[in-house]
N, CA, C and O atoms as a GROMACS GRO file, in nm:
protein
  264
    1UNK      N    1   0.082  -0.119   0.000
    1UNK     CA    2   0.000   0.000   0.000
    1UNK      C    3   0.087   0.126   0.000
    1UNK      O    4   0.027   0.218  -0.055
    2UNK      N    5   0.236   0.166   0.054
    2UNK     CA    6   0.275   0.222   0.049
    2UNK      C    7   0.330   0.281  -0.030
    2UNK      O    8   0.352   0.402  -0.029
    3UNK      N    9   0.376   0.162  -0.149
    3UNK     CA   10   0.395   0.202  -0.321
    3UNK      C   11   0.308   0.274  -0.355
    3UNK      O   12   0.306   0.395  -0.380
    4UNK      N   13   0.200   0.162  -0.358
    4UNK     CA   14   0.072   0.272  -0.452
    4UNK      C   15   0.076   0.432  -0.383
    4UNK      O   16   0.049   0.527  -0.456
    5UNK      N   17   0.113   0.455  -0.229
    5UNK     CA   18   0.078   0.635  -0.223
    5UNK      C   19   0.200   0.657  -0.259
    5UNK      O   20   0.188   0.772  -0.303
    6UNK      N   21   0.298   0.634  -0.270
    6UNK     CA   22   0.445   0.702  -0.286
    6UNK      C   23   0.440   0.715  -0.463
    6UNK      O   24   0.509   0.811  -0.496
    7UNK      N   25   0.394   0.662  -0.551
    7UNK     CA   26   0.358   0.645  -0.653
    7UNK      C   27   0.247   0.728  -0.698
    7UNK      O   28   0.246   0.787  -0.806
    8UNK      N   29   0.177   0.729  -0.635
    8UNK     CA   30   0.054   0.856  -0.670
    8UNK      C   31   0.097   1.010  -0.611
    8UNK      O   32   0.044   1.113  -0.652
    9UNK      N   33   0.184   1.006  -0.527
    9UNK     CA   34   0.239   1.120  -0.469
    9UNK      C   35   0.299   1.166  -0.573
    9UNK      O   36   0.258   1.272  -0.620
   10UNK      N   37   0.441   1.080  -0.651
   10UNK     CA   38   0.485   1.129  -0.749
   10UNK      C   39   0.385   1.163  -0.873
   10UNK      O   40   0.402   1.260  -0.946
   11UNK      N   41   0.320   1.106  -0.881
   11UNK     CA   42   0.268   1.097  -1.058
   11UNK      C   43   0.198   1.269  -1.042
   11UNK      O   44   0.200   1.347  -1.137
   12UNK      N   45   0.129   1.313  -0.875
   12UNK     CA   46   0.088   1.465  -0.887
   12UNK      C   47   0.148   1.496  -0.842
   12UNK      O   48   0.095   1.565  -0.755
   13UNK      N   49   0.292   1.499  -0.828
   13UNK     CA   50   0.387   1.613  -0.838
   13UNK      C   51   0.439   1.631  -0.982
   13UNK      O   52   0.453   1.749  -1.015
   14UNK      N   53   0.476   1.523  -1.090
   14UNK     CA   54   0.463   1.518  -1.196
   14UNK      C   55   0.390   1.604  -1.285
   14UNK      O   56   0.404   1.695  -1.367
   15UNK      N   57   0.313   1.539  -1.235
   15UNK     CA   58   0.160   1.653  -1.339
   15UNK      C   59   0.156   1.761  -1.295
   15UNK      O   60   0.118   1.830  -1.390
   16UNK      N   61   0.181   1.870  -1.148
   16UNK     CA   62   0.162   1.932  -1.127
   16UNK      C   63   0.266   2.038  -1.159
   16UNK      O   64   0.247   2.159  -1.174
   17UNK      N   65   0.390   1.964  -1.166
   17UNK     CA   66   0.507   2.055  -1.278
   17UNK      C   67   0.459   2.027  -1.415
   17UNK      O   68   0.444   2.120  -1.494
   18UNK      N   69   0.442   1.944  -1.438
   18UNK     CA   70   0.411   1.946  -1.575
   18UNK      C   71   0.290   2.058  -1.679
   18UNK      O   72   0.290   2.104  -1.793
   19UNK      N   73   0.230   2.062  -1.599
   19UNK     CA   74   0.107   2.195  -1.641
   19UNK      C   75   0.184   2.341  -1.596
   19UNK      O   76   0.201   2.428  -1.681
   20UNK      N   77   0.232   2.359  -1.444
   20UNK     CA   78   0.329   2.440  -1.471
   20UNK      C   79   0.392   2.496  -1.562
   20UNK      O   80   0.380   2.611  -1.606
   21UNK      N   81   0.473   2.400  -1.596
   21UNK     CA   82   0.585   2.478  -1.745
   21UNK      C   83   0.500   2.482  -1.849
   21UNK      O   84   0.531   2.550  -1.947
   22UNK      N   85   0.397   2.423  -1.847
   22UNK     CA   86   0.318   2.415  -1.980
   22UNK      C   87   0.247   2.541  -1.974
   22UNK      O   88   0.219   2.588  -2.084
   23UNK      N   89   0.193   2.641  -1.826
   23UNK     CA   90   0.123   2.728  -1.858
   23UNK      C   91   0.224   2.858  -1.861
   23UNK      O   92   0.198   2.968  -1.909
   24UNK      N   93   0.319   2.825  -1.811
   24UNK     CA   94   0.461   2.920  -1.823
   24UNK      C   95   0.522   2.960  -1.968
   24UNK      O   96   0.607   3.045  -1.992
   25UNK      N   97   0.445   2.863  -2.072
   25UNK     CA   98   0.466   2.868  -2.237
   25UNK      C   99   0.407   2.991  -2.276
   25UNK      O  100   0.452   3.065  -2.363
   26UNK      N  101   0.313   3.008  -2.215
   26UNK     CA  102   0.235   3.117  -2.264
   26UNK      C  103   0.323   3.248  -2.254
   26UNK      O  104   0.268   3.347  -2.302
   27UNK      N  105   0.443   3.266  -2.203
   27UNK     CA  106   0.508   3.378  -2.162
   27UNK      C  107   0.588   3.396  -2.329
   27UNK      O  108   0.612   3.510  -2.367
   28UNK      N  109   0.617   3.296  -2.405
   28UNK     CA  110   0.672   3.276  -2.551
   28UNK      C  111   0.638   3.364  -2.620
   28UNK      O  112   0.724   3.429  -2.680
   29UNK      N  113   0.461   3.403  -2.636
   29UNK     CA  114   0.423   3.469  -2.740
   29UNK      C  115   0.401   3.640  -2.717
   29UNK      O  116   0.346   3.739  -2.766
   30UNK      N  117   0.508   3.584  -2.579
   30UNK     CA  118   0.466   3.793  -2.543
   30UNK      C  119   0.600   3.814  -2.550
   30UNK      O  120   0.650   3.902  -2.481
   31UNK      N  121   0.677   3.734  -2.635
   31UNK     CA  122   0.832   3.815  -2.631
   31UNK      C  123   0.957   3.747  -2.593
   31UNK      O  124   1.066   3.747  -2.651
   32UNK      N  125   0.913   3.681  -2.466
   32UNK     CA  126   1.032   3.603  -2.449
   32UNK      C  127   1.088   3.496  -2.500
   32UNK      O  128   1.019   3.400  -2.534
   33UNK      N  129   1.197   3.498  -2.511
   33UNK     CA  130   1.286   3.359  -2.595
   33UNK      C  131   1.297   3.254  -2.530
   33UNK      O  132   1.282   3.264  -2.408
   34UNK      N  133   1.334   3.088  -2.604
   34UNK     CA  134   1.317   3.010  -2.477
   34UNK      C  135   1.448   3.009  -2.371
   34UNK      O  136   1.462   2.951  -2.262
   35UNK      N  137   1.535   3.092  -2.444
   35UNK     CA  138   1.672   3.111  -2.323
   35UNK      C  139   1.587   3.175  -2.217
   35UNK      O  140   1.579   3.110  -2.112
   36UNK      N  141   1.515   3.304  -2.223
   36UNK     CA  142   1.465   3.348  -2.116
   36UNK      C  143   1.365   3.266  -2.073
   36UNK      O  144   1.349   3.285  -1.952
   37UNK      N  145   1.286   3.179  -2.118
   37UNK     CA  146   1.222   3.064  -2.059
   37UNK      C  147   1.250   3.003  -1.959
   37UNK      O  148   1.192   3.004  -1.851
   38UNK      N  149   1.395   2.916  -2.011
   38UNK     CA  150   1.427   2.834  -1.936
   38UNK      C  151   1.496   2.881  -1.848
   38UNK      O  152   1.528   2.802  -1.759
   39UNK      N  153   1.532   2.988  -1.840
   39UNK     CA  154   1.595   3.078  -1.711
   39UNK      C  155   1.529   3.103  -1.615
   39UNK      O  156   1.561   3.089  -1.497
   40UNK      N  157   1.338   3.179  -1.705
   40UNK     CA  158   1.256   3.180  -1.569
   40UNK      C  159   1.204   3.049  -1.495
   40UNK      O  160   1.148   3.064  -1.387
   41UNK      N  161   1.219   2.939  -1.541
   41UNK     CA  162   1.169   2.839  -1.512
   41UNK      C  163   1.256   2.755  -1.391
   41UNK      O  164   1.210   2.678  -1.307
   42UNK      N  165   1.377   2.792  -1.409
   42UNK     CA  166   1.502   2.716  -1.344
   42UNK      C  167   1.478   2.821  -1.226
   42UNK      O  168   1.527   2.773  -1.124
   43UNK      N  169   1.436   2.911  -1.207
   43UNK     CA  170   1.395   3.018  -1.082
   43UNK      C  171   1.263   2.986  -0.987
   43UNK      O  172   1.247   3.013  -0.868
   44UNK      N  173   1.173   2.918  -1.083
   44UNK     CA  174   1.035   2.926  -1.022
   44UNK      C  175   1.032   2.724  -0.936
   44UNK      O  176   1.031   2.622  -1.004
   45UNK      N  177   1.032   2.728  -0.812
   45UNK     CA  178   0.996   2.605  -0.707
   45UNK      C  179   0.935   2.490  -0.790
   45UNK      O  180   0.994   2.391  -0.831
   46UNK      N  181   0.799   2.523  -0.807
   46UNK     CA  182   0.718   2.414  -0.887
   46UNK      C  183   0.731   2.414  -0.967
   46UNK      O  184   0.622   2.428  -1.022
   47UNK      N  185   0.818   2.405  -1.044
   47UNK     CA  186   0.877   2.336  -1.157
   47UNK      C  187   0.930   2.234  -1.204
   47UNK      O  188   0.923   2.163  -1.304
   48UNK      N  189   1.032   2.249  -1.033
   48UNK     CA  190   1.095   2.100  -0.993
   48UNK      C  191   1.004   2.008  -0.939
   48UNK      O  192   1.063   1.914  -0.884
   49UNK      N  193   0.922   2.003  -0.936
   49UNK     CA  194   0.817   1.915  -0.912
   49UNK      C  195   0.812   1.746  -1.027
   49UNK      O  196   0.798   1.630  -0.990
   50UNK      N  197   0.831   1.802  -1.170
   50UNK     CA  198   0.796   1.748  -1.303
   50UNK      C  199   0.947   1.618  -1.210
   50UNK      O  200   0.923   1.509  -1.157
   51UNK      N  201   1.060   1.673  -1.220
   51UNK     CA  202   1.192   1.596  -1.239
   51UNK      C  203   1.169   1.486  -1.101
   51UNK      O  204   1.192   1.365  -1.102
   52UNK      N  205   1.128   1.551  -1.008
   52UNK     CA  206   1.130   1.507  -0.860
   52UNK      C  207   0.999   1.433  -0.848
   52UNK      O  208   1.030   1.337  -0.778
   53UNK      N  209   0.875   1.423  -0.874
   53UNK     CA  210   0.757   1.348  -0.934
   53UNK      C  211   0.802   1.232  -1.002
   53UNK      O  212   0.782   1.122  -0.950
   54UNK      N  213   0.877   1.246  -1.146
   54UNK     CA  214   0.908   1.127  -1.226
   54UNK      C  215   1.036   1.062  -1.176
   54UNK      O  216   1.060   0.948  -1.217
   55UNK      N  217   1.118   1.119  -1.093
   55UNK     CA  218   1.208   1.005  -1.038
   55UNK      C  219   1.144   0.933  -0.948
   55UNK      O  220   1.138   0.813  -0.975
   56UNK      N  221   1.060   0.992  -0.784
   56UNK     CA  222   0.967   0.959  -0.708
   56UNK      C  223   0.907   0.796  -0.783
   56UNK      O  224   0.898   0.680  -0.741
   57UNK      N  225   0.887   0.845  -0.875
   57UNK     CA  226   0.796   0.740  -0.986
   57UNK      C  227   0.865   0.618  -1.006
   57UNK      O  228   0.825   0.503  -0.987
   58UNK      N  229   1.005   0.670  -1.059
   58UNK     CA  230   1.084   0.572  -1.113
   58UNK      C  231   1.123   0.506  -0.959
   58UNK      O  232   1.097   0.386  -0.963
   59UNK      N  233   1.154   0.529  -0.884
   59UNK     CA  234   1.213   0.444  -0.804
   59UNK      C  235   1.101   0.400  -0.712
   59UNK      O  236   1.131   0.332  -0.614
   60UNK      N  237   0.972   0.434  -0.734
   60UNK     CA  238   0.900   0.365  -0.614
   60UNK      C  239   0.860   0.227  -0.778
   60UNK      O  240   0.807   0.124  -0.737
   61UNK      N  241   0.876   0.229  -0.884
   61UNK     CA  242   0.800   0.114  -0.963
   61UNK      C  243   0.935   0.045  -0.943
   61UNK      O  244   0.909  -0.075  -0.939
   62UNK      N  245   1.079   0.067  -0.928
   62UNK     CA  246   1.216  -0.011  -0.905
   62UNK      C  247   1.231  -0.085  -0.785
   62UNK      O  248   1.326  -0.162  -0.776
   63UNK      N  249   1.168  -0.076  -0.711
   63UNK     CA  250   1.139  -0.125  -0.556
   63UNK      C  251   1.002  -0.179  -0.522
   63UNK      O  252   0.981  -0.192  -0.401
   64UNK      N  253   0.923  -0.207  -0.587
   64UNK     CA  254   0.780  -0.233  -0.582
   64UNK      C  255   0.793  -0.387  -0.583
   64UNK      O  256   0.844  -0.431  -0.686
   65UNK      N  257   0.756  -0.483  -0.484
   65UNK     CA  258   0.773  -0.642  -0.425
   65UNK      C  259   0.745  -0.695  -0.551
   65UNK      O  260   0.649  -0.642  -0.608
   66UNK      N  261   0.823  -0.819  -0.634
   66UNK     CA  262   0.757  -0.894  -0.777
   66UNK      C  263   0.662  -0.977  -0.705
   66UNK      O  264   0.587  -1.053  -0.768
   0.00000   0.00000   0.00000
């Protein structure tokens, strides 16, 4: 049981960076380049969510009892 929450913990931290940077795109068509993108992005907390979610992920399915 503890997989499955450590596993669902990640998958919405995942998703929850993941829409993040996705609504952070919208900053593209007002000017900024994706150098300045990925600059503001490497600044903003929940972002790291996406990287730290899908490892979360990866290592709770690497440890999960066969």
């Amino acid at each position: 049981m503890g997989y499955v929450f450590l596993f669902l913990v990640g998958f919405g931290m995942a998703v929850t960076g993941g829409v993040t940077m996705i609504a952070y795109m919208n900053f593209l068509p007002a000017g900024l380049s994706w150098i300045d993108y990925f600059v503001f992005v490497a600044g903003r907390v929940e972002c790291y969510f996406l990287p730290v979610g899908v490892s979360l992920m990866l290592i709770t399915l690497q440890r999960y009892p066969k």
